[in-house]
ROTOR-341598 format. One line per 2 residues: for each residue y negated, z negated, x of C-alpha. Coordinates in Angstrom, 2 decimals. Example, Ala and Ser with C-alpha at 12.3 -4.5 7.8 and 13.67 -1.06 7.14 Angstrom:
4.50:-7.80:12.30 ~ 1.06:-7.14:13.67
end
This chain:
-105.56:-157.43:121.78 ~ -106.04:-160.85:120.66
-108.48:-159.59:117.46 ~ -105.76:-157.04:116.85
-103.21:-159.57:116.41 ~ -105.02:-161.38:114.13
-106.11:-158.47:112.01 ~ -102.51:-157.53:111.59
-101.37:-160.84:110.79 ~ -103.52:-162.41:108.18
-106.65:-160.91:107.89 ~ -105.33:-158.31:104.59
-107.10:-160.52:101.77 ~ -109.80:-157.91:101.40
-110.15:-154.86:101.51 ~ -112.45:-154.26:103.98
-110.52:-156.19:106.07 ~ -107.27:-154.66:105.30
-109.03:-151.24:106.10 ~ -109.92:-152.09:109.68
-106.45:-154.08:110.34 ~ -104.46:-150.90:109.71
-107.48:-148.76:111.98 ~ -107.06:-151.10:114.83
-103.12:-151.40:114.49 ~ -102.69:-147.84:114.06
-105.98:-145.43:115.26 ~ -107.19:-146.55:117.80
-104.20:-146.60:120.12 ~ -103.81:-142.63:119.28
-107.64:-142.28:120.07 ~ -107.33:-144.47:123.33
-103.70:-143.79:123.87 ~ -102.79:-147.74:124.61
-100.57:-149.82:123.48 ~ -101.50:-152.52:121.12
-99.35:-155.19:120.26 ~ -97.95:-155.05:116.70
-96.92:-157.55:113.90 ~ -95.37:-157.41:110.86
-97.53:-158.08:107.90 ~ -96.36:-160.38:105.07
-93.54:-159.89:103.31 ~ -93.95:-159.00:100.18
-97.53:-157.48:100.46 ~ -96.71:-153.29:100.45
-100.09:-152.67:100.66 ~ -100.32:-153.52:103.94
-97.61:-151.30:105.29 ~ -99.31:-148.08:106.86
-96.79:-145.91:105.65 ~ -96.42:-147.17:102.33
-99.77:-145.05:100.57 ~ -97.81:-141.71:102.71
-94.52:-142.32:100.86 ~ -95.70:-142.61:97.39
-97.81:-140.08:97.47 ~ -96.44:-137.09:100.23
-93.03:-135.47:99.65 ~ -93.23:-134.25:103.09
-93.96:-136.92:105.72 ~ -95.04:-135.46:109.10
-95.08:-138.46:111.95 ~ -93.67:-136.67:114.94
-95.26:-136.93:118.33 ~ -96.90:-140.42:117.84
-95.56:-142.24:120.67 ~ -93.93:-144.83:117.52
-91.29:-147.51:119.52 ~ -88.78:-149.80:117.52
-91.30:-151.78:115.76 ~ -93.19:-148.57:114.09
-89.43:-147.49:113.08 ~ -89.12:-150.94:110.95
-92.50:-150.61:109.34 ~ -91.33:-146.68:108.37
-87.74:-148.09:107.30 ~ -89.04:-150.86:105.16
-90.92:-148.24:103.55 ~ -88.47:-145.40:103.31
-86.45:-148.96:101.29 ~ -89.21:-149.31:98.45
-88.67:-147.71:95.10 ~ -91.77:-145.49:94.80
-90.79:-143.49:97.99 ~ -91.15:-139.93:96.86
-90.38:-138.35:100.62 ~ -87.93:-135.73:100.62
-88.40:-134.35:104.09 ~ -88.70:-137.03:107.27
-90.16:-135.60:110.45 ~ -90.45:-138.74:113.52
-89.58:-135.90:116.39 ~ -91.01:-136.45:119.94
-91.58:-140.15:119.25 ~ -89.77:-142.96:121.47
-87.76:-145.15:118.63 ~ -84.57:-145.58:121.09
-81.26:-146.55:119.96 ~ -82.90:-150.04:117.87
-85.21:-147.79:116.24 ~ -82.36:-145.36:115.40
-80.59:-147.83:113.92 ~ -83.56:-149.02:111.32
-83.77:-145.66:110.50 ~ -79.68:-145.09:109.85
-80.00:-148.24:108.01 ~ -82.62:-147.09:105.36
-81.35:-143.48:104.84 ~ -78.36:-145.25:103.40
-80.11:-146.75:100.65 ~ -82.67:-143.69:99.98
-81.12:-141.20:97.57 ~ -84.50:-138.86:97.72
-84.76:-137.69:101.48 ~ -82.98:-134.23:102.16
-84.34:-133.32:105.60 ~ -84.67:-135.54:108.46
-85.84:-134.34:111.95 ~ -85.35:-137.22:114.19
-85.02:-135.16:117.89 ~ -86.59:-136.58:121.00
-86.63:-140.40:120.38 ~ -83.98:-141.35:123.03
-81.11:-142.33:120.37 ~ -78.07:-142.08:122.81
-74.83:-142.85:121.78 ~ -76.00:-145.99:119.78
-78.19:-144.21:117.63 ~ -75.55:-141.50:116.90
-73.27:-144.11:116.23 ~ -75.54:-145.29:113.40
-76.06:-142.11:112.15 ~ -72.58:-141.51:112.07
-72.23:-144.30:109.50 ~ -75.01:-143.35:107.15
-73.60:-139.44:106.86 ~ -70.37:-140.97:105.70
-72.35:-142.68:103.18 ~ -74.84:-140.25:102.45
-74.69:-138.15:99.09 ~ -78.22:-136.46:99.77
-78.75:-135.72:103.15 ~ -78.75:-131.70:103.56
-80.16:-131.15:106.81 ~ -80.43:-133.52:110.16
-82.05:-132.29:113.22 ~ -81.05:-134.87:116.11
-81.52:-132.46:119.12 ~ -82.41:-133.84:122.58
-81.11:-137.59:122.26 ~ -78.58:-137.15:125.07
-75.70:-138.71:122.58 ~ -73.06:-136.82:125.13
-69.41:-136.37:123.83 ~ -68.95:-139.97:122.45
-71.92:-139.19:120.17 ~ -71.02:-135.89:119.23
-67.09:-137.32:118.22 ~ -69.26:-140.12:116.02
-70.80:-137.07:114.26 ~ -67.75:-135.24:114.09
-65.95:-137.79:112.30 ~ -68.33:-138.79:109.85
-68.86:-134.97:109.21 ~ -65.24:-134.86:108.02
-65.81:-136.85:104.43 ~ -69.38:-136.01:103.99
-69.71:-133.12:101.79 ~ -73.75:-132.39:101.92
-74.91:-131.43:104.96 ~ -75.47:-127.76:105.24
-77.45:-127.74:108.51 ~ -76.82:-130.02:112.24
-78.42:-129.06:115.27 ~ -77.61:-131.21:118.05
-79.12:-129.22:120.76 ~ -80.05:-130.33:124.28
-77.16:-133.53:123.74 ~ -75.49:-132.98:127.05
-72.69:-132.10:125.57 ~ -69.44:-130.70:127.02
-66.13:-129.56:126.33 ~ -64.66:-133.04:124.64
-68.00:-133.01:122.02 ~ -67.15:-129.42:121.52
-63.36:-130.05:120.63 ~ -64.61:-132.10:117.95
-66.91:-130.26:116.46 ~ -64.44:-127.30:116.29
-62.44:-129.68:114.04 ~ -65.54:-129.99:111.95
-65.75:-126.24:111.60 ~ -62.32:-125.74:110.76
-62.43:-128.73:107.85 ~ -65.37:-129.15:106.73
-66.48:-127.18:103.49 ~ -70.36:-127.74:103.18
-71.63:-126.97:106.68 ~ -73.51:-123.51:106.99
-75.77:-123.54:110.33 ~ -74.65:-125.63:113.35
-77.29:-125.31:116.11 ~ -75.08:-126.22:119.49
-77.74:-124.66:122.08 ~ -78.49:-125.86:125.10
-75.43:-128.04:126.29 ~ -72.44:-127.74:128.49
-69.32:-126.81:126.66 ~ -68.16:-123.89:129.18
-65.69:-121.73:128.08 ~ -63.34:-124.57:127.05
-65.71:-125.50:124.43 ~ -66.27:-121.90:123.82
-62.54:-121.52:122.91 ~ -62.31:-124.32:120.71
-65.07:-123.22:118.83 ~ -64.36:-119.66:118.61
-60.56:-120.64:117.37 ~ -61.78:-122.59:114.50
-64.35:-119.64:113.90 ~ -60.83:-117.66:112.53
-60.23:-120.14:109.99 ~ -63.66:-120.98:108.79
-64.47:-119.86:105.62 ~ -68.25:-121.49:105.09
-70.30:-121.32:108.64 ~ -73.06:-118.65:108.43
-75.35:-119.28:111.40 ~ -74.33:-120.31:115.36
-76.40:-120.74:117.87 ~ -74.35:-121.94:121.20
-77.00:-120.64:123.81 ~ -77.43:-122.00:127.18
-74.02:-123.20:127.54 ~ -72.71:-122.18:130.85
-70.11:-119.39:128.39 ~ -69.37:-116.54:130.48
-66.59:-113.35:129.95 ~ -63.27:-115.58:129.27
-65.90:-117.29:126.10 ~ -67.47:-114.07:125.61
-63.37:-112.74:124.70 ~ -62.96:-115.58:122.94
-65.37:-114.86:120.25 ~ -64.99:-111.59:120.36
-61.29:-111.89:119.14 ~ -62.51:-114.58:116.46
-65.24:-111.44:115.28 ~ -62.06:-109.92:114.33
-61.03:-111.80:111.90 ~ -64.19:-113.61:110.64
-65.86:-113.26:107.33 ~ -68.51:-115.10:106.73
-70.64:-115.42:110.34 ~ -73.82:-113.69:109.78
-75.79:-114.64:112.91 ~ -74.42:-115.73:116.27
-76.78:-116.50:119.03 ~ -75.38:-116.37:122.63
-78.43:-116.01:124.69 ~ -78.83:-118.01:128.10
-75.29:-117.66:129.25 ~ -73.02:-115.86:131.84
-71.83:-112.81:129.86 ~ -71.47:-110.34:132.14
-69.66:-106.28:131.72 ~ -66.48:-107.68:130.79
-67.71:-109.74:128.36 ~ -69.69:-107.34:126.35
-66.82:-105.07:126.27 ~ -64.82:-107.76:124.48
-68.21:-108.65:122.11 ~ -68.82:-104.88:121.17
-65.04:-104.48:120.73 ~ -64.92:-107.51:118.37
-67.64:-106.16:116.02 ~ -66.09:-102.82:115.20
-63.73:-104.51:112.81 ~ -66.45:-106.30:112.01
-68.90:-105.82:108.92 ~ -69.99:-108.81:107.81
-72.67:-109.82:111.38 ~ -76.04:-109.12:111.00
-77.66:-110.14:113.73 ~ -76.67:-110.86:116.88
-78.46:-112.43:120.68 ~ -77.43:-111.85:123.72
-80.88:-112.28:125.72 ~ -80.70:-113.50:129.00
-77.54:-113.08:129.97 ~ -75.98:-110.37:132.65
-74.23:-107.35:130.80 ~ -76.39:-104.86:132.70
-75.96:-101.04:132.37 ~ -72.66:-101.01:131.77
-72.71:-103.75:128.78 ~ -75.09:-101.67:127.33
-73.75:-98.56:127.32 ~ -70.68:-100.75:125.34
-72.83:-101.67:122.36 ~ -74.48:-98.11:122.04
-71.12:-96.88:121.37 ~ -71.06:-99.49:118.90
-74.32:-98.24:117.45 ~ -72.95:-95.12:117.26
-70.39:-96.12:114.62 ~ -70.27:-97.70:111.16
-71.57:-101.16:111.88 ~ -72.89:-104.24:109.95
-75.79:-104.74:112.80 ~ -79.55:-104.95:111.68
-80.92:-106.98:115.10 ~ -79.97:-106.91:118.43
-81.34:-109.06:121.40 ~ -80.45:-107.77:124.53
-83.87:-108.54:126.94 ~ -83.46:-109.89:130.15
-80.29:-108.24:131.10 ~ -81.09:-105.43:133.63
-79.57:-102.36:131.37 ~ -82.51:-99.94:133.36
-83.61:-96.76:132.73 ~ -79.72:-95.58:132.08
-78.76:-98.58:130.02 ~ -82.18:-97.31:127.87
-80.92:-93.73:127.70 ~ -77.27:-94.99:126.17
-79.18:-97.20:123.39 ~ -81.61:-94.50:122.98
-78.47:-91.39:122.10 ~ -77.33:-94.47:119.85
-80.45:-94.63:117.85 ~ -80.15:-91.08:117.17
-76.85:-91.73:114.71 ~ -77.80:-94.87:113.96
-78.42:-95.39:110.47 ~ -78.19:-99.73:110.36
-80.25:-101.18:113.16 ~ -84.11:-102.12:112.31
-85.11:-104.54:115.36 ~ -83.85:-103.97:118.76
-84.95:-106.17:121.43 ~ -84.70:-104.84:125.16
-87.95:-106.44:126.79 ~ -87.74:-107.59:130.55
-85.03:-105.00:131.17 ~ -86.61:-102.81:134.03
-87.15:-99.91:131.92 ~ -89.70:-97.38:133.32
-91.01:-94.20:132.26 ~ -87.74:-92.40:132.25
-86.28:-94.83:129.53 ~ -89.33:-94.75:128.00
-89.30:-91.24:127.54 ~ -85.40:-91.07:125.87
-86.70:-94.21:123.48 ~ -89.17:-92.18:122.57
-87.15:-89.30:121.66 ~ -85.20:-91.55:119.75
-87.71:-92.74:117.60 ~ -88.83:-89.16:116.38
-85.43:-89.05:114.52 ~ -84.30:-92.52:113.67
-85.21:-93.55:110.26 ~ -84.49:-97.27:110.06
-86.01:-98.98:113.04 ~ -89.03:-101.60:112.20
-89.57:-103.34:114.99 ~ -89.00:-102.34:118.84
-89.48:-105.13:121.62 ~ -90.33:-103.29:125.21
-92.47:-106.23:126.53 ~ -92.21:-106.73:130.81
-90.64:-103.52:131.40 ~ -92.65:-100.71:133.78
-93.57:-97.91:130.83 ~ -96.69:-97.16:132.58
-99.46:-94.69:131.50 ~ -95.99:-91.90:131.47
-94.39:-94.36:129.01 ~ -97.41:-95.30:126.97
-98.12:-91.31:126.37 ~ -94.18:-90.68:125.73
-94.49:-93.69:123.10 ~ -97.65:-91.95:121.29
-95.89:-88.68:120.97 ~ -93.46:-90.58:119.15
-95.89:-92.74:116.89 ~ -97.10:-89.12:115.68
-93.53:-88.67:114.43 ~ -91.98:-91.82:113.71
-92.90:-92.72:109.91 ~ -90.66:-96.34:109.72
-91.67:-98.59:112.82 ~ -94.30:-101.27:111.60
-93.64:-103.29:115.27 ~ -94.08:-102.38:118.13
-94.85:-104.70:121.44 ~ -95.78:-103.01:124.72
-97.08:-105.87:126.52 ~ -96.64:-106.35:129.91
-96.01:-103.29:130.89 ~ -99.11:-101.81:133.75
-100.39:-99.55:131.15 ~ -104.31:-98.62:131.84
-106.82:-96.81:129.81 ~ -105.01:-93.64:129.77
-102.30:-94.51:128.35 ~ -103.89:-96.68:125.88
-106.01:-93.91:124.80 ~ -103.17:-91.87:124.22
-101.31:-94.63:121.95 ~ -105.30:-94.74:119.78
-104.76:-91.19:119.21 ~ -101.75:-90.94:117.85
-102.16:-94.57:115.88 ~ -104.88:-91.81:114.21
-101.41:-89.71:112.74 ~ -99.50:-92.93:112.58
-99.95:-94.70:109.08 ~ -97.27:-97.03:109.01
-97.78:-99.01:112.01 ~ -99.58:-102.53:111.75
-98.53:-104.48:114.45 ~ -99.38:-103.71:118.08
-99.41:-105.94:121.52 ~ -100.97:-104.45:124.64
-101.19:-107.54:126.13 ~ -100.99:-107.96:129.83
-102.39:-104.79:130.50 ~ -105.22:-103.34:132.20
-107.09:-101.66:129.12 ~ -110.91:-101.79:128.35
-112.53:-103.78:125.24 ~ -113.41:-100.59:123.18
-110.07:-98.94:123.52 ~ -108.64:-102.36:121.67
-111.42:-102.12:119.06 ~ -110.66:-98.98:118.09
-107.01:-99.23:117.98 ~ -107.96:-102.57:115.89
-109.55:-101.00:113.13 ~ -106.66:-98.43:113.05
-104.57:-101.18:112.56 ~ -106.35:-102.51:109.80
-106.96:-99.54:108.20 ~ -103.29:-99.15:107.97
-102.76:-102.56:106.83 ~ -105.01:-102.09:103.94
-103.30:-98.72:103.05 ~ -99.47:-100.82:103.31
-100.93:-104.02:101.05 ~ -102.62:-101.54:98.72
-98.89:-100.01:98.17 ~ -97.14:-103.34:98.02
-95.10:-102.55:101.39 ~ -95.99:-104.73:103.83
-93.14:-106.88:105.25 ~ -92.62:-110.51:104.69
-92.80:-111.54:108.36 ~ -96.45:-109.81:108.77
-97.84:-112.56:106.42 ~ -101.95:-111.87:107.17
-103.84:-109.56:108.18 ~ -105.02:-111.15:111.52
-100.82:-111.32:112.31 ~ -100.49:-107.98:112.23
-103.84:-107.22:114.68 ~ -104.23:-110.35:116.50
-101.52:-109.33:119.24 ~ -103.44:-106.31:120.30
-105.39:-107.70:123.25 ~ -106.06:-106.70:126.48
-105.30:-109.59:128.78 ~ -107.70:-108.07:132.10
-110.82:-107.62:129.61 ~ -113.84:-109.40:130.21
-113.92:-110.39:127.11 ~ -111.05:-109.36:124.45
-111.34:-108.58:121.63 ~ -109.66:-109.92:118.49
-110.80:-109.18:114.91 ~ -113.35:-110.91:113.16
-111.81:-113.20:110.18 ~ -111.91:-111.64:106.68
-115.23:-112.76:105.09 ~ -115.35:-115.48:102.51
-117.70:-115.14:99.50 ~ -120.30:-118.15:98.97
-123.06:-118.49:96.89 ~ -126.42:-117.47:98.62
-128.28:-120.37:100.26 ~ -132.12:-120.27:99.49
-133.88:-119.19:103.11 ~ -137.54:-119.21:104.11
-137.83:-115.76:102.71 ~ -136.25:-117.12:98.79
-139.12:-117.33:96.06 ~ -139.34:-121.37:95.27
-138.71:-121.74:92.19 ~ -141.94:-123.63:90.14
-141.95:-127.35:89.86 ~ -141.75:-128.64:86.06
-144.66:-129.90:84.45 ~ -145.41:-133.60:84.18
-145.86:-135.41:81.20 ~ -149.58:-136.08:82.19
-150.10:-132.71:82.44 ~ -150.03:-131.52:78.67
-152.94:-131.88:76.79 ~ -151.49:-130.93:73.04
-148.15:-129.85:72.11 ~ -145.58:-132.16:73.87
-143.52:-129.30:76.10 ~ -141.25:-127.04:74.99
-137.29:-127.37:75.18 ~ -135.84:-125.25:78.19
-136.42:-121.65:78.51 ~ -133.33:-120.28:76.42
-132.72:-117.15:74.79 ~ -131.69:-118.49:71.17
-128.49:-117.49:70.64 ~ -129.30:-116.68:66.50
-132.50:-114.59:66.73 ~ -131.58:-112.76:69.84
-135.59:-113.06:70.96 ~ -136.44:-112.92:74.82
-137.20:-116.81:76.23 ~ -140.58:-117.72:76.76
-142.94:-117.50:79.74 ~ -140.86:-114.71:80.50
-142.47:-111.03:81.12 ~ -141.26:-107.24:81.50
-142.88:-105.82:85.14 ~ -142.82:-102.28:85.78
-143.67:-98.80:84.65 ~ -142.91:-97.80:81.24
-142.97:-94.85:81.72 ~ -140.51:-94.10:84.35
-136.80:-94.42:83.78 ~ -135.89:-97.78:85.01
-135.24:-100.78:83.07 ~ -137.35:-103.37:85.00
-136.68:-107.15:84.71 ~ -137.81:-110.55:83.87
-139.62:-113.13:85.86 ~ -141.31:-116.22:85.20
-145.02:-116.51:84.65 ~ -147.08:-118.44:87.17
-148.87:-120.01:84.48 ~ -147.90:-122.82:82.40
-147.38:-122.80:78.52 ~ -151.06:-123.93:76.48
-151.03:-125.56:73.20 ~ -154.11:-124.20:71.99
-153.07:-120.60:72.23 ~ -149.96:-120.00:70.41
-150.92:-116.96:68.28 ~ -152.03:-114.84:70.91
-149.09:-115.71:73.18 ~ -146.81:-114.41:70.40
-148.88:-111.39:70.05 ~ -148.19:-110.72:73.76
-144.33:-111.20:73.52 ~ -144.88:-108.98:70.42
-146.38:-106.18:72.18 ~ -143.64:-106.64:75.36
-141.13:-106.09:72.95 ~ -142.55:-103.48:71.65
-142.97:-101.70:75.05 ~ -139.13:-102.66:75.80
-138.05:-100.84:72.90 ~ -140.01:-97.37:73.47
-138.30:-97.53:77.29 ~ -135.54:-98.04:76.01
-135.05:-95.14:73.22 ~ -137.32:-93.29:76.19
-134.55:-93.79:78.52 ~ -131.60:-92.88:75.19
-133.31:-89.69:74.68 ~ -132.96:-88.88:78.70
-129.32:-89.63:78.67 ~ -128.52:-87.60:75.55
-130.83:-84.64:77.28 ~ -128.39:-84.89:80.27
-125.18:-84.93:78.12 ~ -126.27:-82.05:76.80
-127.21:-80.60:79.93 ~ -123.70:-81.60:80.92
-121.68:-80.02:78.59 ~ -123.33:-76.27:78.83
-123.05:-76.66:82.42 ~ -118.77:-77.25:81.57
-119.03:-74.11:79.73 ~ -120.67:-71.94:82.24
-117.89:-72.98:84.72 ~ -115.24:-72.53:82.13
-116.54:-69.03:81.56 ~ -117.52:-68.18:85.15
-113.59:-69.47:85.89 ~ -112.07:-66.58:83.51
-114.45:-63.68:85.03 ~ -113.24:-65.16:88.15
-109.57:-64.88:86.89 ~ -109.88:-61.20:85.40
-111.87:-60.14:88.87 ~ -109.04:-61.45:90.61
-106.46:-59.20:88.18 ~ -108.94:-56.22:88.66
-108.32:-56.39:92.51 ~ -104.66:-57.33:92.09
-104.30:-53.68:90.19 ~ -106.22:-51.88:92.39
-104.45:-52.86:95.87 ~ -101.52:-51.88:93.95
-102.90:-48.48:92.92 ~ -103.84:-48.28:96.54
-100.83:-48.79:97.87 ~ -99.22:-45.94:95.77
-101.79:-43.45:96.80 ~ -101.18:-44.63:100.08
-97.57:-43.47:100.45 ~ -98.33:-40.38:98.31
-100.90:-39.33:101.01 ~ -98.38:-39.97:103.94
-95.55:-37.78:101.80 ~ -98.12:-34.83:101.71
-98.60:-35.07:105.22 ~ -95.19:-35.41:105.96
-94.47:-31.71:103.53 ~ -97.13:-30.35:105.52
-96.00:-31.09:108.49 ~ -92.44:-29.74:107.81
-94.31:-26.33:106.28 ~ -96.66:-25.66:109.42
-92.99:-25.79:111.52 ~ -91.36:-23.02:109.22
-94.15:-20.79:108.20 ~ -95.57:-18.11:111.07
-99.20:-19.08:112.81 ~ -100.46:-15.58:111.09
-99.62:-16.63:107.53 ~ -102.29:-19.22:106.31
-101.17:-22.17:104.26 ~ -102.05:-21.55:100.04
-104.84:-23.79:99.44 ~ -103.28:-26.13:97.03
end
């Protein structure tokens, strides 16, 4: 400690010494996870800052999760202060810079006019630190996007925020999840949502507001005219929130996601949700994971399925809907025409629902991606699921994890994946399936990859080709099996077996002629390099190639080397109009061939008009015969026994 309070102090006027200040200052308690004591360097001297070299030279500046206190956060806001700061997005997440950090950091936002994103969550802020961010967003004309989640700033904090968010125009994104948070904080962030003109995704997850703070958000949702994105999950809402927003789905225009997962929304208050979004067409996407609708709730929003609606994803896992709830969703798929991901995992589907999905998927036409993860399909479900794969031509997703499917089953799904051409992405995780049934359903996989990316359809969230076969694992394997990486190129690396390639003469070596420039084609006369020779036949219809000679060049020999590149020449040339003559033998050969099959092709054709005539002729000679027999017939009936039939 006492060497690293030296180094940092006054030990920077060389290099080498400034190098191993900053490592002992700032490596080695990451590697040894201690703390160190810290001082400030010199005034003046920026090269000593750590973070100074980051700034100028990183736009994004990642330092979350490295246990910085107060004193890192004045080094990093001293920095973020100098005038060749080029950072534009700030990540110190998961560090512990407390409320006096907080306020260094507040303090040198203010005066940087470059930064746009700062992510500041998990550094133990409280109010004080809210309070001081509270002052630099009224100041701030750059600031578009401040994550402070999980700084337990509670209501005072979140009224700070609130206010300051009234005059700032710029910030387009807040989350302040995981605040504890309740119904006061709420209050005044409705009055930010009802005022405020810039602010498009509020992230209010994972606090307390209850269905007071539900109301006075869902109020101001009627008037707002900006907000696109909501997430208020895990917030104790249950039905009397749930008709809350459902009334302000009415009326708003602009809410494109809302995210409601982790509450208390029971029957009632999907009733109330599904009722809200029928006068609704502006919602795209909607979450109501892990929250208690059941069967009932579900059979609410398949009716809304069922009509004109704005919905493209639906979350509704962990909510018990069963095998009945699956059957409702399932007849809603049918007329649906909107929907591409639906989301029912951890529902308690078994093969019954599994069989109506799949019923379902042989007609719909717009699903991409189904979720029925931790669910009981079973080997039933799994072969229910590949009948539909067979049929289904849209769904590129599909996860099946989790759900006691064996080899069977699996099998079953590899088969039809065989029919199946659009599919990329499968997970069979947490199942009981062997290694080669996941190999084989992985090179399906990427077969059908290559077939997508060759046609330019692949969709943006499968972004590589080990995304889209990665997931298919078998989690009971002895060893599973995941796809090898795609291989790289590189240039061949010389190997025992690799002819060495001969050492240059030395100087001491030539007795005449000093040696020749390197062995170069000359780019005028077009002749062959020297100590270069054509190996074998000549008379067979190869080429050959060039090597080098194992013998070195002489000085005292010069004509008859010449003569011998002479004569190779020579021998290249008669190969070569050798091998000219062969090809022009074979064009010709070619192009009788063509003419044989062009004339063979109309015998063929007047054959077939031959026969065409003939079963025709047939035909009427045919029912000719059967009238004769039929007059004959009729003339046996009227003439006696004793009178013999004329001959004709």
């Amino acid at each position: 400690h006492f060497r690293a309070k030296r180094c940092g102090r006054g030990l920077h006027h060389t290099p080498e010494k400034a190098f191993w200040a900053r490592f002992i200052v700032w490596v080695v308690p990451t590697l040894t996870k201690t703390r160190i004591p810290r001082t400030r360097p010199r005034v003046g001297v920026m090269a000593s800052y750590p973070f100074c070299e980051l700034f100028r030279t990183k736009q994004t500046a990642v330092l979350s999760n490295r246990r910085f206190g107060s004193d890192d956060a004045k080094y990093i806001a001293d920095s973020l202060r100098h005038s060749a700061c080029i950072v534009t997005l700030l990540d110190v997440a998961g560090n512990k810079l407390g409320e006096v950090g907080g306020r260094f950091m507040a303090e040198a936002l203010q005066h940087n006019s470059k930064i746009t994103s700062v992510l500041i969550g998990g550094n133990n802020l409280n109010v004080s630190g809210a309070e001081a961010f509270a002052g630099m967003l009224s100041r701030s004309t750059s600031l578009q996007s401040l994550d402070i989640r999980d700084n337990k700033i509670g209501d005072l904090g979140a009224e700070a925020l609130a206010a300051a968010l009234l005059s700032n125009m710029t910030l387009t994104s807040l989350s302040v999840n995981g605040n504890k948070i309740r119904a006061a904080g709420a209050k005044a962030f409705a009055g930010v949502i009802l005022n405020n003109a810039a602010l498009t995704t509020f992230d209010l997850a994972g606090n307390k507001i209850g269905d007071a703070g539900a109301k006075c958000i869902a109020e101001a949702l009627q008037h707002n005219k900006i907000l696109a994105s909501l997430e208020i999950g895990d917030n104790n809402i249950g039905d009397a929130g749930a008709k809350e927003f459902g009334l302000s789905l009415h009326v708003n225009a602009t809410l494109i996601s809302l995210d409601l997962s982790g509450n208390k929304i029971g029957e009632t208050g999907a009733k109330d949700l599904a009722e809200g979004l029928r006068d609704n067409s502006v919602l795209t996407t909607l979450c109501l994971n892990r929250n208690s609708i059941g069967t009932a709730g579900a059979k609410e929003f398949a009716a809304l399925l069922q009509c004109k609606t704005a919905l493209t994803s639906l979350n509704l896992s962990e909510n018990k809907i069963g095998d009945v709830g699956a059957e409702a969703l399932a007849a809603a798929l049918c007329k649906n025409t909107s929907i591409a991901s639906l989301y029912i995992s951890e529902n308690k589907i078994a093969a019954v629902g599994a069989w109506d999905l799949a019923g379902a998927l042989r007609v719909n036409t717009t699903l991409t991606s189904l979720d029925l993860s931790g669910n009981n399909l079973g080997n039933s479900g799994a072969e229910s699921m590949s009948g539909a794969l067979r049929a289904n031509s849209t769904l590129i997703t599909l996860d099946l994890s989790g759900n006691n499917i064996k080899n069977s089953g699996a099998e079953a799904i590899a088969e039809a994946l065989r029919a199946n051409t659009v599919l990329i992405s499968l997970d069979l995780s947490d199942n009981s399936i062997n290694e080669s049934v996941i190999t084989k359903m992985q090179l399906i996989l990427k077969a059908n990859y290559g077939r997508m990316h060759a046609c330019s359809c692949v969709p943006e969230e499968v972004t590589s080709l080990s995304e889209a076969v990665a997931a298919v694992v078998g989690s009971t394997c002895s060893s599973p099996s995941t796809m090898p990486p795609t291989p790289r190129f590189s240039p061949p690396i010389a190997s025992a077996n690799t002819p060495r390639q001969p050492r240059p003469p030395t100087p001491s070596s030539f007795t005449g002629t000093p040696p020749s420039p390197p062995l170069v084609p000359s780019p005028r006369s077009g002749s062959m390099p020297q100590q270069l020779t054509l190996t074998g036949s000549s008379t067979g219809t190869g080429f050959g190639f060039y090597q080098r000679s194992s013998g070195g060049r002489s000085g005292d020999e010069p004509a008859g080397e010449v003569a011998t590149l002479r004569a190779d020449l020579a021998e290249a040339r008669d190969l070569l109009q050798k091998v000219t003559q062969q090809l022009q033998q074979l064009a010709l050969e070619n192009a009788s061939l063509k003419e044989d099959a062009h004339e063979s092709k109309l015998k063929f054709q007047v054959a077939q008009d031959l026969l065409r005539a003939t079963a025709a002729d047939n035909t009427e000679l045919k029912k000719r015969l059967e009238l004769l027999d039929a007059i004959s017939m009729c003339a046996q009936e009227e003439t006696p026994a004793t009178t013999p039939l004329p001959a004709q």
